[in-house]
LODOZA-87883 format. One line per field, with one value per residue (C-alpha): residue in three letters; residue number from 1; x, y, z. Coordinates in pm, 1 decimal. Layout:
<recs>
type = c(ala;...);
seq = c(NUM;...);
east = c(X;...);
north = c(Y;...);
up = c(Z;...);
</recs>
This chain:
<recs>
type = c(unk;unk;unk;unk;unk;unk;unk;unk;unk;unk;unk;unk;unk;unk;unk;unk;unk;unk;unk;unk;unk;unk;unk;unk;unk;unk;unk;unk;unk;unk;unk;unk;unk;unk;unk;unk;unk;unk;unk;unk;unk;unk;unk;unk;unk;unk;unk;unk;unk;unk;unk;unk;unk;unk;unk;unk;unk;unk;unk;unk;unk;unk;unk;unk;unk;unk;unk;unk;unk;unk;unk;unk;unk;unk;unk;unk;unk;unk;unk;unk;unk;unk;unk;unk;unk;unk;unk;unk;unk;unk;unk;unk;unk;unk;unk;unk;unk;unk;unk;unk;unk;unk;unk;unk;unk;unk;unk;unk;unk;unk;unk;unk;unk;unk;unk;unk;unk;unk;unk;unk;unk;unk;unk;unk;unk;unk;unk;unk;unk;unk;unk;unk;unk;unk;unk;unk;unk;unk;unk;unk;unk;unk;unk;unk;unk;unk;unk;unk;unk;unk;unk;unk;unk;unk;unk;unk;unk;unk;unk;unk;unk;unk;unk;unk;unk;unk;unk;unk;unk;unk;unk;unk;unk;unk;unk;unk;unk;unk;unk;unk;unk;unk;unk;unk;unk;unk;unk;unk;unk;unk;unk;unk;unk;unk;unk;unk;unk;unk;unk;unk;unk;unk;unk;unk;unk;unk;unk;unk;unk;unk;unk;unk;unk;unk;unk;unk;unk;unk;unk;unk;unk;unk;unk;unk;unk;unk;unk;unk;unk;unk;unk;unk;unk;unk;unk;unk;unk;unk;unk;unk;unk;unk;unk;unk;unk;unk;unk;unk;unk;unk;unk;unk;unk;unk;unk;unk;unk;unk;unk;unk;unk;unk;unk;unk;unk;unk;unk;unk;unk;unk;unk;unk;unk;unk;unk;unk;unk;unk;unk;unk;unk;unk;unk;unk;unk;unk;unk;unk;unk;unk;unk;unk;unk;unk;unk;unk;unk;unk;unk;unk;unk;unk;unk;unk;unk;unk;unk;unk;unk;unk;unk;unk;unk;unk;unk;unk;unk;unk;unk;unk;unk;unk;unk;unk;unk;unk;unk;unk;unk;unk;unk;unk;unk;unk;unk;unk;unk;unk;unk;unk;unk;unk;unk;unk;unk;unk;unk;unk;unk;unk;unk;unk;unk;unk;unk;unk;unk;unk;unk;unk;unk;unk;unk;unk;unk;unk;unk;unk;unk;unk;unk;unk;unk;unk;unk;unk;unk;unk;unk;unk;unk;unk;unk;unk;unk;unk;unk;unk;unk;unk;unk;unk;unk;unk;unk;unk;unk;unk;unk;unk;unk;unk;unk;unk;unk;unk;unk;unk;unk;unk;unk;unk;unk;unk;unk;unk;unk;unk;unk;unk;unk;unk;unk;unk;unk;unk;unk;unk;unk;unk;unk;unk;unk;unk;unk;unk;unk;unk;unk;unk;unk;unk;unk;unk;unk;unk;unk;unk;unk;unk;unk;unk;unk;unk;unk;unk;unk;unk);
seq = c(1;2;3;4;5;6;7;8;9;10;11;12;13;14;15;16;17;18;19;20;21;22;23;24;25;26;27;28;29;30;31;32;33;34;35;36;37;38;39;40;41;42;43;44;45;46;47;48;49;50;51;52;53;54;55;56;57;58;59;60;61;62;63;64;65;66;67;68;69;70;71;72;73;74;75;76;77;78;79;80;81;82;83;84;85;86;87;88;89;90;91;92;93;94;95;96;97;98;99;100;101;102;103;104;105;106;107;108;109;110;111;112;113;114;115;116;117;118;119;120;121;122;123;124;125;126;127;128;129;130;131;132;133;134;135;136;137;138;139;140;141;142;143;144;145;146;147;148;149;150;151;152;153;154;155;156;157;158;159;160;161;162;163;164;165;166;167;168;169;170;171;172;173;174;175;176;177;178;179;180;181;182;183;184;185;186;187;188;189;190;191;192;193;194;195;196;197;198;199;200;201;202;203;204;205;206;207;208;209;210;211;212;213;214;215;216;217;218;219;220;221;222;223;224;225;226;227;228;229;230;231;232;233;234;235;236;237;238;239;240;241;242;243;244;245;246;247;248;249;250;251;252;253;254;255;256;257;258;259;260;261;262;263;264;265;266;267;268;269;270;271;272;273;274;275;276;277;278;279;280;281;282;283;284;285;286;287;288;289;290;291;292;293;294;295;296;297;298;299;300;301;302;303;304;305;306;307;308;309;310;311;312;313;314;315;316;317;318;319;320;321;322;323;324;325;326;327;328;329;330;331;332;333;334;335;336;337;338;339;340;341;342;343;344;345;346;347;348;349;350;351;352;353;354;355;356;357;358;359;360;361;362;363;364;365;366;367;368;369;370;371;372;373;374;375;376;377;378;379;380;381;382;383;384;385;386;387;388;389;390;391;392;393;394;395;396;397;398;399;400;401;402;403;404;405;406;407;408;409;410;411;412;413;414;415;416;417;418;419;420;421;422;423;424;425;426;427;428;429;430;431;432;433;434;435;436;437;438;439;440;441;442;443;444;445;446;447;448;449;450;451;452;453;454;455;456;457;458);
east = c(-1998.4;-2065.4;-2186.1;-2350.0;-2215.3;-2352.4;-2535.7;-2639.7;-2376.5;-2097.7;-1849.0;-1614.9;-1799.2;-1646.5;-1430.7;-1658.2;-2005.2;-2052.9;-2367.0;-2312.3;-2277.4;-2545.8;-2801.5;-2707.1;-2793.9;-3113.6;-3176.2;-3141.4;-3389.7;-3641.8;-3584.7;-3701.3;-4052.6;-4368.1;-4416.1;-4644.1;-4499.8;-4483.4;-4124.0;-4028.6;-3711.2;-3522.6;-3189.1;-2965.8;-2803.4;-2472.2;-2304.0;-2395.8;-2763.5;-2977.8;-2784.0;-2778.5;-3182.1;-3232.5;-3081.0;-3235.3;-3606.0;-3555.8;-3413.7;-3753.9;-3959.8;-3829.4;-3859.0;-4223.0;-4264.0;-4456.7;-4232.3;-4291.3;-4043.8;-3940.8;-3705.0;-3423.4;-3569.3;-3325.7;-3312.6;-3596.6;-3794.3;-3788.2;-3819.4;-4128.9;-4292.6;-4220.5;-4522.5;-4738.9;-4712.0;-4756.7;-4449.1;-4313.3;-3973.0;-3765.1;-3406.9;-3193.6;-2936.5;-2686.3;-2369.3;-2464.3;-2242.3;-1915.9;-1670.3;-1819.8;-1655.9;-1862.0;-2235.4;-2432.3;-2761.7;-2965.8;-3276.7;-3592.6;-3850.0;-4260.3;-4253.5;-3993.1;-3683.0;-3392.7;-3393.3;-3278.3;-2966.3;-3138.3;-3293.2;-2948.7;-2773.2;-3036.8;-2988.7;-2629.2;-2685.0;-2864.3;-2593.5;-2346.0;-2559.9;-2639.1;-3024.0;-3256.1;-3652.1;-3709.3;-4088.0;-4245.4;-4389.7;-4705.6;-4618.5;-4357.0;-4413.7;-4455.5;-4307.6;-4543.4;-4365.0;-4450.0;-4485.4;-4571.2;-4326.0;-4159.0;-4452.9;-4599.3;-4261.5;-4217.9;-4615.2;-4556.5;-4291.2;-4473.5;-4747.4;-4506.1;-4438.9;-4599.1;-4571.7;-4815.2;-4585.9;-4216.3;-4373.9;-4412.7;-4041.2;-3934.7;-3602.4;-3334.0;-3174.1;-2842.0;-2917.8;-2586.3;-2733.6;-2410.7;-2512.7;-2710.9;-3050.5;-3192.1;-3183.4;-3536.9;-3743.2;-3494.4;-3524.7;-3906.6;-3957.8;-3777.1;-4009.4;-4305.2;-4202.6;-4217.3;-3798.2;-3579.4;-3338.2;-3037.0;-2913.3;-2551.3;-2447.5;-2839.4;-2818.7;-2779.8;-2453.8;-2272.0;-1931.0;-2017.4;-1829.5;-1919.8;-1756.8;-1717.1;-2033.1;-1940.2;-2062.3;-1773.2;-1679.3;-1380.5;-1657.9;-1907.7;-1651.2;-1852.0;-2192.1;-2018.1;-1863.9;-2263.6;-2400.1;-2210.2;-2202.6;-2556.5;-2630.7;-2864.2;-3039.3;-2922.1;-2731.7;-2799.4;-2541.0;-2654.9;-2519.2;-2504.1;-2836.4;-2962.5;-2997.2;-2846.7;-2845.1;-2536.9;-2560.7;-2413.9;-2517.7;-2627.1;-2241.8;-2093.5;-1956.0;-2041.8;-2204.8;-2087.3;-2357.3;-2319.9;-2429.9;-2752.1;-2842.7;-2797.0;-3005.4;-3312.3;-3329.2;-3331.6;-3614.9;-3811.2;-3766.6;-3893.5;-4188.0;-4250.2;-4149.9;-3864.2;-3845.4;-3568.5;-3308.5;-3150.2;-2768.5;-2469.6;-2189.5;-2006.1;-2215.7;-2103.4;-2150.1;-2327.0;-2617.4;-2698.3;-2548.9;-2821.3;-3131.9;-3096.5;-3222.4;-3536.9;-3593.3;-3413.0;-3187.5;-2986.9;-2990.2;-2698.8;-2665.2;-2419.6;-2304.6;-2556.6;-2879.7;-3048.6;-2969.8;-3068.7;-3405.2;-3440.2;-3379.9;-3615.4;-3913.9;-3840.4;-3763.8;-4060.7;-3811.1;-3891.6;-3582.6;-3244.5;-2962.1;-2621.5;-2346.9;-2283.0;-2590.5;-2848.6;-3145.6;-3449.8;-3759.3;-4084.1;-4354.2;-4270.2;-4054.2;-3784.8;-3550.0;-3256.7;-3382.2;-3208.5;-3518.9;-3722.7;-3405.7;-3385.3;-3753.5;-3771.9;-3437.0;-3652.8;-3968.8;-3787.5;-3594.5;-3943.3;-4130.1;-3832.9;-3768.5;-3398.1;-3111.2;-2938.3;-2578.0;-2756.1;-2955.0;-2666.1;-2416.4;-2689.0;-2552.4;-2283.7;-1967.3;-1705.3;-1433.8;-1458.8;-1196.6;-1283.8;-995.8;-1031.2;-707.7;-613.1;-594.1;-559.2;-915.8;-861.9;-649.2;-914.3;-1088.0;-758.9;-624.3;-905.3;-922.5;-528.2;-612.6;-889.3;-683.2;-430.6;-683.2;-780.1;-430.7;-416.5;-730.8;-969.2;-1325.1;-1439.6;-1754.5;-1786.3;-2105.9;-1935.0;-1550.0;-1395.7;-1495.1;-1197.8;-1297.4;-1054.0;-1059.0;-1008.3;-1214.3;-1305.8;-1151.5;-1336.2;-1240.9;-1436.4;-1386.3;-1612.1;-1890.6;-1914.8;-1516.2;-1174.6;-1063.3;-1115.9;-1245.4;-1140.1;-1320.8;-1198.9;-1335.3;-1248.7;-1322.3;-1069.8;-919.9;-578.4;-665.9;-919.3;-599.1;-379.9;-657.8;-698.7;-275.2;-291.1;-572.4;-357.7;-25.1;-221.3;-325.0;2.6;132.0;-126.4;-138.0;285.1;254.1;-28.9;164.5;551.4;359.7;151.2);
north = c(2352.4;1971.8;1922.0;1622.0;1255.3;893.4;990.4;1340.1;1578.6;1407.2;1651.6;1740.9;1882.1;2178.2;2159.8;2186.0;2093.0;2397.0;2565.0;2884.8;2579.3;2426.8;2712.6;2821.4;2431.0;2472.8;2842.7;2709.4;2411.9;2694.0;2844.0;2561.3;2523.6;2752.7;2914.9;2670.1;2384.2;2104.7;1959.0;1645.1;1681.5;1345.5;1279.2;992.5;1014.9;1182.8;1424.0;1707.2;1596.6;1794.3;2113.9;2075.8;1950.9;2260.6;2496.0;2340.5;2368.7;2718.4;2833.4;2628.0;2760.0;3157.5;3069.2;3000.0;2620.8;2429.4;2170.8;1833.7;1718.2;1328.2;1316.2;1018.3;791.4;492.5;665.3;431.3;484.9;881.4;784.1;552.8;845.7;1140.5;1040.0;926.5;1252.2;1481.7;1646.0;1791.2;1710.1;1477.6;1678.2;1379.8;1502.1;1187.7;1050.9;692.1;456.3;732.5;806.6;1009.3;1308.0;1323.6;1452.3;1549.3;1604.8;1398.4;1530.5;1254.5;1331.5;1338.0;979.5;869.9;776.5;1008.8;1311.2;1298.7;1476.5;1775.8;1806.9;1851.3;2091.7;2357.7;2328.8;2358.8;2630.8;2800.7;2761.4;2907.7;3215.2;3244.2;3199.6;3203.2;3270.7;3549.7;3577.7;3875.6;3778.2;3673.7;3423.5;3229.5;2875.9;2633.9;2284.5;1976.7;1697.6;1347.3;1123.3;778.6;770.6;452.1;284.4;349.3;215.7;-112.5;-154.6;-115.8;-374.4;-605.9;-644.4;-693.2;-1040.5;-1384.1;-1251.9;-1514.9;-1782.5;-1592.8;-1581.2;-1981.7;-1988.1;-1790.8;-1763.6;-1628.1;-1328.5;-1109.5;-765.2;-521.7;-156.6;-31.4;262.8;408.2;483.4;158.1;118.6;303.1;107.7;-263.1;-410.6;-315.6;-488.1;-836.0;-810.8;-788.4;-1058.1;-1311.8;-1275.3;-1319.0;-1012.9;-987.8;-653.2;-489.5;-115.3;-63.4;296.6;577.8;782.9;960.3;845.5;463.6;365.1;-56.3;-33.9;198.4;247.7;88.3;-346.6;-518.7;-794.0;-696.4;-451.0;-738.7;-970.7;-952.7;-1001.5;-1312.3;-1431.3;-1357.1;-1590.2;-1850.5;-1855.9;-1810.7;-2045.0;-1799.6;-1877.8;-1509.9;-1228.3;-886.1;-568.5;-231.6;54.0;413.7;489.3;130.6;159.6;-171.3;-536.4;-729.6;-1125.7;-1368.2;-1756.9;-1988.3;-2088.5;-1732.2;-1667.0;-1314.5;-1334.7;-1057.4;-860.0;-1029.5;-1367.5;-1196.3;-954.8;-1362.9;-1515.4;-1251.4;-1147.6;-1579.6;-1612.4;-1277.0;-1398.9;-1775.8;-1600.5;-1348.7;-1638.6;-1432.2;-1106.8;-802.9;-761.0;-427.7;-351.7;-140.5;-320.6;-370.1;-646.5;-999.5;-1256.1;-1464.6;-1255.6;-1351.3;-1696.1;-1712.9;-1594.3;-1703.6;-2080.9;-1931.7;-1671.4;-1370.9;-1097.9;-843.5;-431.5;-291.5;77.8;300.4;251.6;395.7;355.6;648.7;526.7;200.3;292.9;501.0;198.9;-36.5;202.2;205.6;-135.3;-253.8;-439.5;-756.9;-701.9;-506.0;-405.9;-376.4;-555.3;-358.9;-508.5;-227.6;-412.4;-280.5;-481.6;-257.3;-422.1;-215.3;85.3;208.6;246.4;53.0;-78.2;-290.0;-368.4;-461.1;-670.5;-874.0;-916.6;-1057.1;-1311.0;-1421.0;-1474.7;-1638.1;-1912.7;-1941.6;-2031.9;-2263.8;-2435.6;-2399.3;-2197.9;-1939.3;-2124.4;-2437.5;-2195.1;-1979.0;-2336.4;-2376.7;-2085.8;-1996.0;-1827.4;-1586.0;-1411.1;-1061.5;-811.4;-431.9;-193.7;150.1;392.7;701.4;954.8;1290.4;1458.4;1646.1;1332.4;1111.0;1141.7;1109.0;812.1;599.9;725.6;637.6;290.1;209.8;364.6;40.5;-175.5;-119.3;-167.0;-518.2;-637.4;-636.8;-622.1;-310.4;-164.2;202.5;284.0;420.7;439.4;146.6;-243.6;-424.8;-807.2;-1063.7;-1497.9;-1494.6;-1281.1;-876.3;-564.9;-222.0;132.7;396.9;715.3;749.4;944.3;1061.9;1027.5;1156.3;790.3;540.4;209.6;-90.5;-395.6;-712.7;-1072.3;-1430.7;-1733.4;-1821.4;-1642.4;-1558.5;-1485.2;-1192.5;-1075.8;-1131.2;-883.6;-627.5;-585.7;-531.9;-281.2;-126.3;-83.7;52.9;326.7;373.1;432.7;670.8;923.7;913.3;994.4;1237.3;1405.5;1426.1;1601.3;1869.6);
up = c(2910.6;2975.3;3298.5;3251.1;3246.2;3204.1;3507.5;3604.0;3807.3;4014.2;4161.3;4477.4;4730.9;4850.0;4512.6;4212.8;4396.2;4525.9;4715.5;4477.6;4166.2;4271.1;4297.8;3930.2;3826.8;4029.6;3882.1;3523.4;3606.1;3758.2;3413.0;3210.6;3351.2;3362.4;3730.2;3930.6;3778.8;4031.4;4054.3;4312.1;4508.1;4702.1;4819.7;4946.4;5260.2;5204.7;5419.4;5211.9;5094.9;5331.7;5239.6;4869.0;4857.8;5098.5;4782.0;4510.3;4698.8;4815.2;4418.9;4272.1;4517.6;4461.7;4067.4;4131.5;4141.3;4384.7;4468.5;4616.5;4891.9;4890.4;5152.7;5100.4;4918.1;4676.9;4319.6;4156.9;4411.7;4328.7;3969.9;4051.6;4231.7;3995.1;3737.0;4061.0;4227.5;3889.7;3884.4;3545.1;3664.6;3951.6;4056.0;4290.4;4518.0;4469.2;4348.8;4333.3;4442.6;4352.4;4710.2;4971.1;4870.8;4629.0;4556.5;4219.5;4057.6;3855.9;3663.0;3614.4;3328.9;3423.4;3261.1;3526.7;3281.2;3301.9;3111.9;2783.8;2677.9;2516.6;2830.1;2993.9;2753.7;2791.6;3155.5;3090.5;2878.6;3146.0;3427.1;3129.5;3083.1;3446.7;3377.8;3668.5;3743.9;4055.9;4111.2;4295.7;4646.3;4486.1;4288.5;4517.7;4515.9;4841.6;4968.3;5051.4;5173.1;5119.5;5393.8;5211.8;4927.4;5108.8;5147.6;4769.5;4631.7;4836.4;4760.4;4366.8;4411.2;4616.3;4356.7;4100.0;4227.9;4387.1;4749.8;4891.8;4757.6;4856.1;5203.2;5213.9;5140.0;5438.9;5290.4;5490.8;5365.8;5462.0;5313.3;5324.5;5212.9;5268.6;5447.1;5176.6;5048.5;5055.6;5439.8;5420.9;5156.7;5106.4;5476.5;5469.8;5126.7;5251.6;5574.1;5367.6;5115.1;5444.4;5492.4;5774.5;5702.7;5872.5;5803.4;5755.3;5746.1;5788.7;5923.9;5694.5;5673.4;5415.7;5501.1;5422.5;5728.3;5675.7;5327.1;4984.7;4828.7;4482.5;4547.7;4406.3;4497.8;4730.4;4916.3;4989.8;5211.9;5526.0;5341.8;5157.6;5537.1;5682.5;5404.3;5484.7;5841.6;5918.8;5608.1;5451.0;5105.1;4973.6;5008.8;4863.2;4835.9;4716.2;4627.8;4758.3;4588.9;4517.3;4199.9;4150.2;4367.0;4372.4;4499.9;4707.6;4671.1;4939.6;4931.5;4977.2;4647.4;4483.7;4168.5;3920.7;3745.9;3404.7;3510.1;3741.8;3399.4;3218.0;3438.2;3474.4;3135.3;2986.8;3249.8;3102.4;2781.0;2857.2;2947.4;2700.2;2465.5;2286.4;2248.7;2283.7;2532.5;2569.3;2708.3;2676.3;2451.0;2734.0;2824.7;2859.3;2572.3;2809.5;2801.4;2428.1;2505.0;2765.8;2600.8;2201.1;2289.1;2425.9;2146.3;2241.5;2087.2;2246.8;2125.2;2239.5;2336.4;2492.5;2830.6;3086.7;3252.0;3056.8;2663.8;2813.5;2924.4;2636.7;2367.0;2596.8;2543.7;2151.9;2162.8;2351.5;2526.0;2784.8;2962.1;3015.2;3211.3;3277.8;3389.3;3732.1;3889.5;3708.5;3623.2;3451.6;3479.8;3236.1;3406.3;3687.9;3510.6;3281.9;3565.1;3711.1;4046.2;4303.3;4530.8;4228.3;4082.4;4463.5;4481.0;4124.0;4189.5;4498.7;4306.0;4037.5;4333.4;4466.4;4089.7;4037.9;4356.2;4329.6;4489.2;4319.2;4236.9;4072.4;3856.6;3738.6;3657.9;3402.3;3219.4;2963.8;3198.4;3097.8;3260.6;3234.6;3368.4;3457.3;3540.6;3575.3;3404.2;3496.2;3226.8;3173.0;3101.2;2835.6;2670.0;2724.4;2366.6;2169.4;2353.2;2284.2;1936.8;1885.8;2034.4;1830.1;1504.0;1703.5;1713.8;1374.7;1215.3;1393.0;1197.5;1500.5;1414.8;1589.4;1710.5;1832.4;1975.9;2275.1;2320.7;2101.9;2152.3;1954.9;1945.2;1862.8;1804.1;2158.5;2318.5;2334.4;2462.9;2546.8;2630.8;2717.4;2865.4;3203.7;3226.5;3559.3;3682.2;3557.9;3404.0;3130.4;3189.1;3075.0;2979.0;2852.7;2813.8;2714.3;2810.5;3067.1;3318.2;3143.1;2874.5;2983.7;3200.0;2882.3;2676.8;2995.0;2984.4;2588.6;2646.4;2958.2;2754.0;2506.3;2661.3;2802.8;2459.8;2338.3;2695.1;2645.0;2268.3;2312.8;2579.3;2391.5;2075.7;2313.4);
</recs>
C-alpha cells in the first residue's frame, strides 16, 4: 500500500482523504512513538485543515502523546520549529500548492527534513494492518498550543540576512501569497526587512479565490500587471504552503524557477568559493552553466524536496533546489522555503546594488517546457519504461535516476511519473524556443504510443 508520494499524502477530500482515512494515518503515527512522546501538529489554510488537524491531535493525544499545536503556519516554518520545540515528529495538514479539492499529510523528522521513506512505509504498514495506540485514562496525552511560532520563524530568517542594510533600500515590494499559508509569516517578514509591501490574495482561504495555488506563470498575471504599474523593485508569488517563491522583475516579467535556483546557488558558491550544488535531474543546464566559473558542481538526485535535502546533508552542500521555485538555503535549514528564498534575493539586490533583470541577463538562458500528461495510473510505470526502451533504440544518451532523462545534440527530454497526482510530467529543454517545443511534442507522441500499445495488449 503506497500512500506516500514525492511529498507526503495528497488526496480528494471527501473521496480518498477521508476523516475515517485519516485517523488510521494518524493511529499508525501514534503507533510509531513511545507514549509521552511530544509530536508538533500545523496546517495551511484549506477548507478542510481545521477538521483534519482536529483528528490527527485527538488520535495522538488518545495514543498517549503530548502533542504540540502550531496552528497554520507556511510548511518551513513548521519544519523550522519541529527541532526548536522538541518534538520527535512534525505531522502537516497540507497539499501544497495541489487544487483545493485537495488535502494530505506530510510527516517532518525531529531534525526538521522530511521523513525518510522507511519512515513512511512503516506508517503505511500500520494504516494496512489497522495499527493504533488506545491508552487507559491515565496515560492520555494533552495539547499546548504555541502562540509565537510566527514570530520565531520570521526572527530565524531575519538574522539570516543584512537587515540593517535591506532596510536602507526601502525597496518596494508586491507580495501575492495567493491565499495561502504565507499570509501569516511573508507580509510580516517584508515589514521587518524595511519593505513597502503591497499585498495580493493576503487573507487566508482554502478555495484560493485570487488564483490556483500552483505560481506559474499564467497564475501570477495580476502580480506581474502590480509590478509594473506601481513600478515596484520586486514581486514575489507563493504557493499554497510557501514552500517555494516565484519572481517578477522590476519590468514585470516572471522569472521561471531555473534561472532564480541559477542565480542563488552561483552567488552561494562565489561565497563559499566552490563547493556542491544539489538538484533533481530535471534541473536546467543553466544551473551548472551558472556556477562551474566560480567553482561549483551540481549532484543530482531524484525529483523532490525530501531526496534533495537528504543529498545536501551528505553532500555538505552550499546550496540547492529545484526548478519550481523550491529553494534550500543550510545556513538556515534543509528545507525548501519561500520566505527565506525572497529574503535572500533581497539581500543579495541589496549586497550588489542591482535590480533583479540586469543580474539574471548575466546568466546562461534556456528554454525549458513542462507539460503535464494524463495517464492511466496503473500504466504509468510501463509507459515510461517503453519510452525510455524508445529512447534507447534512437541512440539517446540516457540517465534514469528518476523516470527516464533522454538527452540529445539538441537539447534533453524527461519523463517522470508524478508523485503526488494521477499524471506524468514532461520536461524538455533546448536552447531556443522551438526546439524545446519540437522535444516536448516527441516526448508527448511518445507517450501516446506507449498508453495505446499498453492498452491494445491488456
Amino acid at each position: 500500500m503506497r500512500l506516500f508520494g514525492t511529498n507526503g499524502i495528497r488526496e480528494v477530500v471527501g473521496r480518498e482523504l477521508t476523516a475515517g482515512f485519516v485517523t488510521r494515518v494518524a493511529g499508525a503515527i501514534a503507533a510509531q512513538f513511545p507514549v509521552g512522546a511530544p509530536i508538533a501538529v500545523g496546517r495551511d489554510g484549506r477548507t478542510s485543515s481545521v477538521a483534519f488537524s482536529r483528528l490527527v491531535e485527538g488520535t495522538l493525544i488518545l495514543g498517549g502523546h503530548r502533542v504540540v499545536d502550531l496552528g497554520v503556519l507556511p510548511t518551513p516554518a513548521v519544519q523550522y520549529l519541529v527541532p526548536r520545540v522538541g518534538a520527535q515528529l512534525g505531522v502537516i495538514v497540507t497539499a501544497s500548492h495541489n487544487p483545493p479539492e485537495f488535502n494530505g499529510l506530510k510527516c517532518i523528522a525531529a531534525d526538521g527534513l522530511e521523513v525518510p521513506r522507511a519512515v513512511e512505509e512503516a506508517i503505511e504498514q500500520g494504516v494496512a494492518a489497522q495499527t493504533t495506540r488506545a491508552v487507559p485514562y491515565d496515560e492520555v496525552g494533552s495539547s499546548h498550543e504555541l502562540r509565537d511560532g510566527a514570530q520565531q520563524y520570521v526572527d530565524g530568517i531575519v538574522a539570516q540576512v543584512d537587515a540593517p542594510r535591506i532596510r536602507r533600500r526601502a525597496f518596494t515590494v508586491v507580495l501575492d501569497c495567493g491565499n495561502g499559508a504565507s499570509a501569516v509569516t511573508s507580509p510580516a517578514l517584508l515589514r521587518r526587512l524595511g519593505c513597502r509591501v503591497v499585498t495580493l490574495n493576503g487573507h487566508l482561504d482554502g478555495t484560493f479565490p485570487g488564483h490556483p495555488s500552483e505560481p506559474t506563470e499564467a497564475h501570477t498575471l495580476d502580480a506581474q500587471h502590480a509590478v509594473a504599474a506601481l513600478h515596484a523593485d520586486l514581486g514575489i508569488v507563493h504557493d499554497g504552503d510557501a514552500d517555494r517563491a516565484v519572481f517578477i522583475d522590476h519590468a514585470g516579467r516572471y522569472v521561471p524557477g531555473e534561472e532564480t535556483l541559477a542565480l542563488l546557488a552561483r552567488d552561494a558558491v562565489a561565497r563559499a568559493h566552490g563547493g556542491v550544488v544539489v538538484s533533481p535531474v530535471s534541473a536546467s543546464r543553466s544551473l551548472e552553466d551558472a556556477i562551474r566559473p566560480v567553482g561549483g558542481t551540481v549532484h543530482y538526485t531524484r525529483v523532490g524536496s525530501p531526496a534533495v535535502a537528504r543529498a545536501m546533508v551528505e553532500q555538505h552542500a552550499v546550496f540547492g533546489g529545484e526548478e519550481n521555485g523550491g529553494i534550500i538555503t543550510p545556513t538556515f535549514q534543509f528545507a525548501r522555503d519561500g520566505a527565506m528564498t525572497a529574503a535572500g534575493l533581497l539581500d543579495l539586490l541589496t549586497r550588489t546594488g542591482r535590480p533583479l533583470a540586469e543580474l539574471l541577463a548575466e546568466l546562461p538562458r534556456y528554454a525549458l517546457v513542462k507539460e503535464r500528461l494524463a495517464c492511466p495510473v496503473d500504466l504509468r510505470s510501463a509507459v515510461v519504461a517503453r519510452v525510455a526502451a524508445g529512447f534507447e533504440a534512437a541512440g539517446r544518451r540516457l540517465v534514469t535516476i528518476d523516470g527516464v532523462k533522454a538527452y540529445s545534440d539538441d537539447g534533453w527530454i524527461l519523463l517522470r511519473p508524478s508523485g503526488t497526482e494521477p499524471l506524468l510530467r514532461l520536461f524538455a529543454e533546448a536552447t531556443d524556443p522551438a526546439t524545446a517545443r519540437r522535444l516536448a511534442d516527441q516526448g508527448r507522441a511518445a507517450v501516446d504510443a506507449a498508453v495505446r500499445d499498453l492498452t491494445a495488449s491488456a
